[in-house]
PDB file of N, CA, C, O and CB in Angstrom:
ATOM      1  N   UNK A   1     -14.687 -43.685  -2.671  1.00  0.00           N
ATOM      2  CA  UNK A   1     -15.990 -43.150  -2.969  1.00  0.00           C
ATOM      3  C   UNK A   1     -15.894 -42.345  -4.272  1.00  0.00           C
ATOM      4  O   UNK A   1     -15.033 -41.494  -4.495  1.00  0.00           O
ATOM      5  CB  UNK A   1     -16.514 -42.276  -1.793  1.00  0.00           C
ATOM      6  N   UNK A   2     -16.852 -42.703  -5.083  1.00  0.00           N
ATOM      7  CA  UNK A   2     -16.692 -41.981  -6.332  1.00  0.00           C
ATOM      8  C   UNK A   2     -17.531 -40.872  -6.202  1.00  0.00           C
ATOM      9  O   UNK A   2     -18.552 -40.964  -5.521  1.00  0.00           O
ATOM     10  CB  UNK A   2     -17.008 -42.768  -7.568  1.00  0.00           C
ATOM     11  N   UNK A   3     -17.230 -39.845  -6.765  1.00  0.00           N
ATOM     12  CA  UNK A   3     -17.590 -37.799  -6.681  1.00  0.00           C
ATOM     13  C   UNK A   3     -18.823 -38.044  -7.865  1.00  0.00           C
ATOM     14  O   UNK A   3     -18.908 -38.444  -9.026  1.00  0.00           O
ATOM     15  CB  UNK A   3     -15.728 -36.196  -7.513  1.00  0.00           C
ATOM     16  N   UNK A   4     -19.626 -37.580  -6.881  1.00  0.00           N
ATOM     17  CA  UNK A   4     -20.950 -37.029  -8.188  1.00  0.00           C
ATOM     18  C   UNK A   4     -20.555 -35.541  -8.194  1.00  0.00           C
ATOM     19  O   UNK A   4     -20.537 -34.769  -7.236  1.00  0.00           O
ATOM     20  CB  UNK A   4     -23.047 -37.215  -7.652  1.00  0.00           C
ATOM     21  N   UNK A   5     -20.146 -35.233  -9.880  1.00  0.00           N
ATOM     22  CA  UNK A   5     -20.379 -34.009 -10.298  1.00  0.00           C
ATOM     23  C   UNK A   5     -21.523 -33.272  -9.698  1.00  0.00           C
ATOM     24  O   UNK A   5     -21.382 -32.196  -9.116  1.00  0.00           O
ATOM     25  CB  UNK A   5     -20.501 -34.072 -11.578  1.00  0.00           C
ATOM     26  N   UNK A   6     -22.687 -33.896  -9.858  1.00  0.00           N
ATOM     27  CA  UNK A   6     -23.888 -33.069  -9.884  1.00  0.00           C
ATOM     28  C   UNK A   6     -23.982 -32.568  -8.548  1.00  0.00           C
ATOM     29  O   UNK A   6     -24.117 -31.361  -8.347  1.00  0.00           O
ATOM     30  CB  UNK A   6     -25.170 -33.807 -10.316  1.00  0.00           C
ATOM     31  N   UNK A   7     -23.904 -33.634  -7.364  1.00  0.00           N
ATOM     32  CA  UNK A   7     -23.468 -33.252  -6.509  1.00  0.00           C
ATOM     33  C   UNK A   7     -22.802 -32.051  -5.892  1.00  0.00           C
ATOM     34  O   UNK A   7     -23.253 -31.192  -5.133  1.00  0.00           O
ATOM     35  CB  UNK A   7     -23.120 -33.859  -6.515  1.00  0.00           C
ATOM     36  N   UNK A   8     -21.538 -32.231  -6.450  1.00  0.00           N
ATOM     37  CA  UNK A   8     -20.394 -30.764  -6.198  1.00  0.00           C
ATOM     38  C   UNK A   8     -21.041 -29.919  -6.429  1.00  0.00           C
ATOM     39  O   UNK A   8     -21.354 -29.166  -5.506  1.00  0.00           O
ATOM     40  CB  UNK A   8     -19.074 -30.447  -7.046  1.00  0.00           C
ATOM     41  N   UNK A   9     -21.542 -29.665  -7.814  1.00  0.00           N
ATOM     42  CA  UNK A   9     -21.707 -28.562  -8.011  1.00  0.00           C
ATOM     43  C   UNK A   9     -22.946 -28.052  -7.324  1.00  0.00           C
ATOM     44  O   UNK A   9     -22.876 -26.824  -7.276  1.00  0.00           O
ATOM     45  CB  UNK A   9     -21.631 -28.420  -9.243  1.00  0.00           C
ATOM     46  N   UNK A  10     -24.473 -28.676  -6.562  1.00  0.00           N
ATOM     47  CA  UNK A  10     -24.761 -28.657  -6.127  1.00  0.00           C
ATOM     48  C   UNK A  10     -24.274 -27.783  -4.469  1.00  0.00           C
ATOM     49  O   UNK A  10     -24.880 -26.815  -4.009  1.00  0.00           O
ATOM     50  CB  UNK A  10     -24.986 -29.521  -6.625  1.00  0.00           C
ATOM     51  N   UNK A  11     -23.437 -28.244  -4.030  1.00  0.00           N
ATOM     52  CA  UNK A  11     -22.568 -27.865  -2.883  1.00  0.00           C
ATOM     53  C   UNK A  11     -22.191 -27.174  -2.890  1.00  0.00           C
ATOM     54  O   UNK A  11     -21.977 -26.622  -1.811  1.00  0.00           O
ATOM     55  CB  UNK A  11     -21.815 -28.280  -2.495  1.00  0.00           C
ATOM     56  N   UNK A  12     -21.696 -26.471  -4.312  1.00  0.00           N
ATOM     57  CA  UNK A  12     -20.723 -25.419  -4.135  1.00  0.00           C
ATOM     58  C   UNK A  12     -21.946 -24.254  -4.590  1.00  0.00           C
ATOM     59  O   UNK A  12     -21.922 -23.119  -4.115  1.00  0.00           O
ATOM     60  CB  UNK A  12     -19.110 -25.583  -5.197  1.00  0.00           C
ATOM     61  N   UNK A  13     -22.781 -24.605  -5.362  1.00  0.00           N
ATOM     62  CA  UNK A  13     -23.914 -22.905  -4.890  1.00  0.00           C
ATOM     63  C   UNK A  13     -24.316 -23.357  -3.599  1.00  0.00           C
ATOM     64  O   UNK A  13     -24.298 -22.280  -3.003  1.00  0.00           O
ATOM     65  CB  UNK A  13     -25.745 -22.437  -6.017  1.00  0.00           C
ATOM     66  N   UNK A  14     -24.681 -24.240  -2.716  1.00  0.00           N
ATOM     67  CA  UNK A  14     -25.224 -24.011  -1.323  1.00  0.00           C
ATOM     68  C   UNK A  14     -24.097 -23.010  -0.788  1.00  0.00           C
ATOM     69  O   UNK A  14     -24.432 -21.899  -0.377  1.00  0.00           O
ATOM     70  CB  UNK A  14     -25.400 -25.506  -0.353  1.00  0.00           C
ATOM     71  N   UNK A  15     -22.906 -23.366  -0.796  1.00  0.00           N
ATOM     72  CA  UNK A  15     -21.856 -22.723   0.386  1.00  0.00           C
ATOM     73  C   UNK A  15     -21.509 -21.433  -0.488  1.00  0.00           C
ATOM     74  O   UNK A  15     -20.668 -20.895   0.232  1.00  0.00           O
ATOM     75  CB  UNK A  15     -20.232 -23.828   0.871  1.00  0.00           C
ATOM     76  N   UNK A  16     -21.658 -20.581  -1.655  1.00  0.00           N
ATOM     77  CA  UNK A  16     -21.641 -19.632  -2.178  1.00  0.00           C
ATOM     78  C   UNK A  16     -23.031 -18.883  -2.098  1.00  0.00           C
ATOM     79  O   UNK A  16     -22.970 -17.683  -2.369  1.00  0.00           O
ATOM     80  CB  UNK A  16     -21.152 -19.921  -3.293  1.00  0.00           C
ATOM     81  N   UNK A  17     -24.072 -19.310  -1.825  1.00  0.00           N
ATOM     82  CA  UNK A  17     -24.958 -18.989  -1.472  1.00  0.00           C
ATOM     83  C   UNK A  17     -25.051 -18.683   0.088  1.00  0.00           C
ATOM     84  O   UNK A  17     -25.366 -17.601   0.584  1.00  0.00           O
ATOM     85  CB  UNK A  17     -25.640 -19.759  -1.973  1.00  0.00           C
ATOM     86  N   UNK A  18     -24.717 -19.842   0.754  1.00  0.00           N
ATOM     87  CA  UNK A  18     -24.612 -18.841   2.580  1.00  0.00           C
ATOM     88  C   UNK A  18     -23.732 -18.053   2.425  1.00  0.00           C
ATOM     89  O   UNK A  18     -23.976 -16.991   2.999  1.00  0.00           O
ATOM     90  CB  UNK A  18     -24.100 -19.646   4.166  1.00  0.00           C
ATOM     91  N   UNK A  19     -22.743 -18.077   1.875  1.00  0.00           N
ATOM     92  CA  UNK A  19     -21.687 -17.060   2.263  1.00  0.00           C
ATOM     93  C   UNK A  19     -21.888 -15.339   1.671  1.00  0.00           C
ATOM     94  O   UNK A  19     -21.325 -14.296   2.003  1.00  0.00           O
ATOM     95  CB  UNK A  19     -20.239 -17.732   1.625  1.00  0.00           C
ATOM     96  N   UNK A  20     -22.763 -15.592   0.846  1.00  0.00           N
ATOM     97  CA  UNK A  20     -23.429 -14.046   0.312  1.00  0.00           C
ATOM     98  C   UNK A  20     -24.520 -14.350   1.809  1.00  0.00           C
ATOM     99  O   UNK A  20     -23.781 -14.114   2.765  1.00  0.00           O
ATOM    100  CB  UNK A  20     -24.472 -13.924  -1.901  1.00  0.00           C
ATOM    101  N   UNK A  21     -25.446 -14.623   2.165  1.00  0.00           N
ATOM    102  CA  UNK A  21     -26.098 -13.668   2.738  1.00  0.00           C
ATOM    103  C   UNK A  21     -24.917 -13.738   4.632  1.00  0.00           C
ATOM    104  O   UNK A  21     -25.055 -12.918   5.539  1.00  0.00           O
ATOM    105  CB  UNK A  21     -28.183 -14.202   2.670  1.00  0.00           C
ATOM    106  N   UNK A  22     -24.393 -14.366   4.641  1.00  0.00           N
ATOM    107  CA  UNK A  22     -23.549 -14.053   5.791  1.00  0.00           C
ATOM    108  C   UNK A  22     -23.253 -12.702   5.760  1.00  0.00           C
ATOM    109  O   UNK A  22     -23.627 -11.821   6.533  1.00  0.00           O
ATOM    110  CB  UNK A  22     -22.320 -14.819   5.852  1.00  0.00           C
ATOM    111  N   UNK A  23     -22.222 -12.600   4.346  1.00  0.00           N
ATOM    112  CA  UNK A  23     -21.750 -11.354   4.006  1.00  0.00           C
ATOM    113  C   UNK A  23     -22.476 -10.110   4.268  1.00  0.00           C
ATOM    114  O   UNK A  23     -22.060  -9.075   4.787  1.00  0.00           O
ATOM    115  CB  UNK A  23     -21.526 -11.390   2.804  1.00  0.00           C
ATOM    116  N   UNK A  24     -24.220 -10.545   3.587  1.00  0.00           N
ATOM    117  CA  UNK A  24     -24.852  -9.231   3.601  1.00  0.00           C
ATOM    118  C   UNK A  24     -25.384  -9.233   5.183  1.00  0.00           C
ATOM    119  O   UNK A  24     -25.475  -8.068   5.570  1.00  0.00           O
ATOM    120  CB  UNK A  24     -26.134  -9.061   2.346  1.00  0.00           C
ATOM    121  N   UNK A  25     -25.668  -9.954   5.953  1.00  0.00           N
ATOM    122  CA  UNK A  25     -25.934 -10.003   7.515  1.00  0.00           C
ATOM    123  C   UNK A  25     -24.980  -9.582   8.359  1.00  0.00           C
ATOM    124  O   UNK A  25     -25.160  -9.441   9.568  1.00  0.00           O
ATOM    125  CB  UNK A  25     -26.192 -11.258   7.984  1.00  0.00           C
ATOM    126  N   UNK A  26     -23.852  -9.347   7.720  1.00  0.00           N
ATOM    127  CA  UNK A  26     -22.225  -8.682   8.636  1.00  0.00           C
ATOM    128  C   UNK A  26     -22.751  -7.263   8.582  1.00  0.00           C
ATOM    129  O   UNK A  26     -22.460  -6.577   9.562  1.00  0.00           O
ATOM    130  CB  UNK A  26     -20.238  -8.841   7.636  1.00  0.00           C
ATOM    131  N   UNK A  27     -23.685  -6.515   7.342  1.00  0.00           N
ATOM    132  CA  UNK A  27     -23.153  -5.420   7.157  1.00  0.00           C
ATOM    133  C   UNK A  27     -24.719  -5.180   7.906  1.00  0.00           C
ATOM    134  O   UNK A  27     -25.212  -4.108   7.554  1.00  0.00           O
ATOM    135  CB  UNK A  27     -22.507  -4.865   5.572  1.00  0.00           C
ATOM    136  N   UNK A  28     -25.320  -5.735   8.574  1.00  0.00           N
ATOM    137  CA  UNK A  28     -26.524  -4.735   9.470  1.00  0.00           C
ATOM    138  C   UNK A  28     -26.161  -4.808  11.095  1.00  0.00           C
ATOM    139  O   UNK A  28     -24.976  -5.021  11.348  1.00  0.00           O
ATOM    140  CB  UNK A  28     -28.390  -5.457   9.260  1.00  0.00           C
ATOM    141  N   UNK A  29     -26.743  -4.707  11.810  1.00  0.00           N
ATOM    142  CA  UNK A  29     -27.333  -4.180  13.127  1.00  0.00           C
ATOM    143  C   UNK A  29     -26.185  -5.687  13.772  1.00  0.00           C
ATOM    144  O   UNK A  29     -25.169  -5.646  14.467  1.00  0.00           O
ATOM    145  CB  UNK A  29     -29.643  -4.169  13.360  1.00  0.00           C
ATOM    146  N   UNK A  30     -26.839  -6.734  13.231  1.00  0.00           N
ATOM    147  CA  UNK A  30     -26.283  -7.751  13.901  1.00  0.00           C
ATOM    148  C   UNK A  30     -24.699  -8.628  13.691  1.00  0.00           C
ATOM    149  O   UNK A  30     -24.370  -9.769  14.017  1.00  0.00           O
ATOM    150  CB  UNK A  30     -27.290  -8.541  13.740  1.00  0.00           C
ATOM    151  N   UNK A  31     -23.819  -7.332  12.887  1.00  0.00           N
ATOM    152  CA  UNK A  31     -22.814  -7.419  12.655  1.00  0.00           C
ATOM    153  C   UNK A  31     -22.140  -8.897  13.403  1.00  0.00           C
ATOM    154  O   UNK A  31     -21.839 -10.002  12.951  1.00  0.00           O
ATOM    155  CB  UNK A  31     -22.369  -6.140  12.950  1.00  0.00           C
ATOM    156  N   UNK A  32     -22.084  -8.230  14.858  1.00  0.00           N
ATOM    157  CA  UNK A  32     -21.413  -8.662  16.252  1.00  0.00           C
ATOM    158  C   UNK A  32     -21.231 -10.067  16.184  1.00  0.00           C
ATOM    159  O   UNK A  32     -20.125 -10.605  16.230  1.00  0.00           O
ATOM    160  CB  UNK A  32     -22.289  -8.321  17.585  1.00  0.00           C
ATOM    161  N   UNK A  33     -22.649 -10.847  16.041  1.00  0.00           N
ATOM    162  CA  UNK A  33     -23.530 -11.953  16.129  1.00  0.00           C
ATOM    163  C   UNK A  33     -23.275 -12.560  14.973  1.00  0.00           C
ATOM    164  O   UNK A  33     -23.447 -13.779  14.972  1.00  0.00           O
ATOM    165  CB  UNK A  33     -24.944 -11.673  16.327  1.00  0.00           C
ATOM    166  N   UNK A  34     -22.904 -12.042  13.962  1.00  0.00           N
ATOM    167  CA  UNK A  34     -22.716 -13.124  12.568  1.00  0.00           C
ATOM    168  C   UNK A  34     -21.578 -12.840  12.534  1.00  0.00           C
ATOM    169  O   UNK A  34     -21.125 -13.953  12.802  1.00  0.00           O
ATOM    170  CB  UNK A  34     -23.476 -12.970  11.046  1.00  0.00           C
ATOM    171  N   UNK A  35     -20.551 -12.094  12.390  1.00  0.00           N
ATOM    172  CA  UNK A  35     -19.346 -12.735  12.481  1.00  0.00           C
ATOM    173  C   UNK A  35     -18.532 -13.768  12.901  1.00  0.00           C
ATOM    174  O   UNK A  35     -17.727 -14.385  12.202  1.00  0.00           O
ATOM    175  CB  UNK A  35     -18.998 -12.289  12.726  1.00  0.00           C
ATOM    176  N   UNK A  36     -18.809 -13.956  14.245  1.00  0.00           N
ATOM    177  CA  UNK A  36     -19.041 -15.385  14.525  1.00  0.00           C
ATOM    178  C   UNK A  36     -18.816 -16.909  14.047  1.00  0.00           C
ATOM    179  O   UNK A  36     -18.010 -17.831  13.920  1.00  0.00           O
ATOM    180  CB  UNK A  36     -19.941 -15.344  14.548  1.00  0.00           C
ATOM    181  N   UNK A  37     -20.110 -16.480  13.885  1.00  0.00           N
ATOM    182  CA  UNK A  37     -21.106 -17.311  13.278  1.00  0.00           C
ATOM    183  C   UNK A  37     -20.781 -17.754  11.343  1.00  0.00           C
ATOM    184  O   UNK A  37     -20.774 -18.871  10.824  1.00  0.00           O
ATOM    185  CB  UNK A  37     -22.627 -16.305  13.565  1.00  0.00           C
ATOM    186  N   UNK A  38     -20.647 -16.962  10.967  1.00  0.00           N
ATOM    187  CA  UNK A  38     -19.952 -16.660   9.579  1.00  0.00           C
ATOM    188  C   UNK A  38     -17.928 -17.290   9.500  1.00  0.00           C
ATOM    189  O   UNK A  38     -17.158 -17.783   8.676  1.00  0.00           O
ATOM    190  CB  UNK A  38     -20.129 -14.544   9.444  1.00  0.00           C
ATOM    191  N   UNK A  39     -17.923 -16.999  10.417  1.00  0.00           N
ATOM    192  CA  UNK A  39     -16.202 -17.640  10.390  1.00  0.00           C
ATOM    193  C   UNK A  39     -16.523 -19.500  10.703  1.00  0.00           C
ATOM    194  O   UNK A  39     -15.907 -20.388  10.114  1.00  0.00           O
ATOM    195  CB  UNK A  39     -14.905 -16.690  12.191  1.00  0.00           C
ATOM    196  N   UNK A  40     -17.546 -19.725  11.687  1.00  0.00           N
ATOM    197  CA  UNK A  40     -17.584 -21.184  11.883  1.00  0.00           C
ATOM    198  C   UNK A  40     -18.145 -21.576  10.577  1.00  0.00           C
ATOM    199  O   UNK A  40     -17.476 -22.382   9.931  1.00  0.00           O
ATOM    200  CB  UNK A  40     -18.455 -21.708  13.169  1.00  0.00           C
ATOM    201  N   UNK A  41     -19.565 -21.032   9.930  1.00  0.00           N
ATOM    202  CA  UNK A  41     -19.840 -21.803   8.882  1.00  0.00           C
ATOM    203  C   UNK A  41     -18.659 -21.941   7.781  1.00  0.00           C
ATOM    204  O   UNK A  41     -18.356 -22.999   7.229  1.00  0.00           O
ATOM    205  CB  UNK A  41     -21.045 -21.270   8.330  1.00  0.00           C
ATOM    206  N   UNK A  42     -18.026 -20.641   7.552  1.00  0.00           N
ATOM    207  CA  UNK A  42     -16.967 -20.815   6.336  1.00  0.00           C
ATOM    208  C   UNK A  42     -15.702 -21.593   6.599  1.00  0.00           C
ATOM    209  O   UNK A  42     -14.948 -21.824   5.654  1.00  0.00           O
ATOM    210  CB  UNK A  42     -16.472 -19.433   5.854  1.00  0.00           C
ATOM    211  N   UNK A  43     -15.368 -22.081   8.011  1.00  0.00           N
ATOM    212  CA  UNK A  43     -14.426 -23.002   8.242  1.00  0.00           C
ATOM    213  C   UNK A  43     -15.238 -24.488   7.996  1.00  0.00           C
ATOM    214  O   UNK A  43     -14.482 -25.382   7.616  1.00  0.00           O
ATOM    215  CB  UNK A  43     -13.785 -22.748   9.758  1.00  0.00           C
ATOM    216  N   UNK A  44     -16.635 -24.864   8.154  1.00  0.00           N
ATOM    217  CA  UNK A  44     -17.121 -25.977   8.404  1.00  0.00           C
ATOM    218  C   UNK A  44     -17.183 -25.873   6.794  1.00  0.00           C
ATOM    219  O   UNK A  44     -16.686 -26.848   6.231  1.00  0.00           O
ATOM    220  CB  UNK A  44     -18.393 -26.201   9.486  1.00  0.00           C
ATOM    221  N   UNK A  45     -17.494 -25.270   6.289  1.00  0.00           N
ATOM    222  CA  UNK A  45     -17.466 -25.394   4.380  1.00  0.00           C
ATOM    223  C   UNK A  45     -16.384 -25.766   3.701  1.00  0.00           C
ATOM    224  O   UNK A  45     -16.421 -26.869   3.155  1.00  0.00           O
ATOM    225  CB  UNK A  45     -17.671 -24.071   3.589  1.00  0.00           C
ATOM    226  N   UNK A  46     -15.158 -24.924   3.578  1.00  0.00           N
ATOM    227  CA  UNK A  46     -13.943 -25.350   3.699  1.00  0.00           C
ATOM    228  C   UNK A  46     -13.474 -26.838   4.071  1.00  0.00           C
ATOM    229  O   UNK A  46     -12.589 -27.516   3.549  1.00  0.00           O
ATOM    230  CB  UNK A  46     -13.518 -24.556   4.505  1.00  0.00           C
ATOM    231  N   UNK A  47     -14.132 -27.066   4.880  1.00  0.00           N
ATOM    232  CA  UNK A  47     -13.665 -28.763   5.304  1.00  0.00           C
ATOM    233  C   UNK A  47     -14.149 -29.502   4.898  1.00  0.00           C
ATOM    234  O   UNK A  47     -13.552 -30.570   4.765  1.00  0.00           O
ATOM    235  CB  UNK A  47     -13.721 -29.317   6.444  1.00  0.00           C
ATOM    236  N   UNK A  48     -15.496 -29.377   4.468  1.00  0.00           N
ATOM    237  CA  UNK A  48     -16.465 -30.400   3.767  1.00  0.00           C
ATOM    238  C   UNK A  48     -16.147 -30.210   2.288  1.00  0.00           C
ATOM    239  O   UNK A  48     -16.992 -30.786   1.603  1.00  0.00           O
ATOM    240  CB  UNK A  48     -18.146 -30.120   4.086  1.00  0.00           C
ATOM    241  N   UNK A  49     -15.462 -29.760   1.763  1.00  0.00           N
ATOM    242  CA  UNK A  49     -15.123 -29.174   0.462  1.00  0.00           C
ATOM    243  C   UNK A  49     -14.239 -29.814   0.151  1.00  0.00           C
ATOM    244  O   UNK A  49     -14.340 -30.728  -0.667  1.00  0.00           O
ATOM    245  CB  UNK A  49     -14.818 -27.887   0.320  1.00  0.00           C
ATOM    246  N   UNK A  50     -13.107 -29.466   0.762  1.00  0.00           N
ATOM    247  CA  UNK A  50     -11.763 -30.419   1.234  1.00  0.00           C
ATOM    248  C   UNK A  50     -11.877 -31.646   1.556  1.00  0.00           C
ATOM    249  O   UNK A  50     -11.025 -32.390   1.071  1.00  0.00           O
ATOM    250  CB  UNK A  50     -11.098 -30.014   2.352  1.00  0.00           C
ATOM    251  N   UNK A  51     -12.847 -32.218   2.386  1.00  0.00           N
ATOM    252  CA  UNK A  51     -12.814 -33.867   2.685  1.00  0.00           C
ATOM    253  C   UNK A  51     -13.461 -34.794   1.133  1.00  0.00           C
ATOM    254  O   UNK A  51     -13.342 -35.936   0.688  1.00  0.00           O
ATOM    255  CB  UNK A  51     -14.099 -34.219   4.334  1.00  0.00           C
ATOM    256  N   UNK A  52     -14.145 -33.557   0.726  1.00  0.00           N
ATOM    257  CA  UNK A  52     -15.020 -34.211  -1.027  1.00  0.00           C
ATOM    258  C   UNK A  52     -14.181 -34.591  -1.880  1.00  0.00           C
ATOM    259  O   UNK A  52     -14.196 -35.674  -2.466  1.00  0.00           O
ATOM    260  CB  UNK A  52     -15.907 -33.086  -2.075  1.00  0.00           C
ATOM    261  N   UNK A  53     -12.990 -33.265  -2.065  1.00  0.00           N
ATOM    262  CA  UNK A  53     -11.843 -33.272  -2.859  1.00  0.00           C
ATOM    263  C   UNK A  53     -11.429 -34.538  -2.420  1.00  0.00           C
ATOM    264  O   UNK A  53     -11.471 -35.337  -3.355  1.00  0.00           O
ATOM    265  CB  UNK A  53     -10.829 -32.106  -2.704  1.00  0.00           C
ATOM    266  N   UNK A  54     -11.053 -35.027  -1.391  1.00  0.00           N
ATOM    267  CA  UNK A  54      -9.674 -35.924  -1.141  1.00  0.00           C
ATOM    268  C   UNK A  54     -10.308 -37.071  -1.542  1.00  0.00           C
ATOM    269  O   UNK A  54      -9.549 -38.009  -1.786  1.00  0.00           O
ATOM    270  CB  UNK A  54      -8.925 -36.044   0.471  1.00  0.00           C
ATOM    271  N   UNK A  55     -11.685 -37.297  -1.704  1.00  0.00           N
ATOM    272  CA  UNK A  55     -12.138 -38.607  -1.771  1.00  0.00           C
ATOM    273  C   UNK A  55     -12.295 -39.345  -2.820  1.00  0.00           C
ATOM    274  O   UNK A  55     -12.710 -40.498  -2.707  1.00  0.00           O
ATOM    275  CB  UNK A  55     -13.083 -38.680  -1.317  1.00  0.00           C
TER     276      UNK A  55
END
């Protein structure tokens, strides 16, 4: 499979983009609840990142 640039880079502000407001959602009320939640999305990013690379 050939890599669309536009693509990537596309991908990579989506998953730099959740990962700021994860970040800023750790630091209110619902800490508890997005931590979580914030470790699964940034492992499921990580992998989809990684499976792009290899391809």
């Amino acid at each position: 499979m050939k890599r669309d640039p536009e693509f990537m880079e596309l991908l990579a502000t989506h998953v730099e983009r959740d990962r700021e407001i994860l970040d800023r959602l750790a630091g209110t009320e619902h800490r508890e609840h997005v931590g979580d939640a914030a470790e699964r999305v940034r492992a499921a990013h990580d992998a989809a990142l990684r499976r792009l690379g290899d391809s």
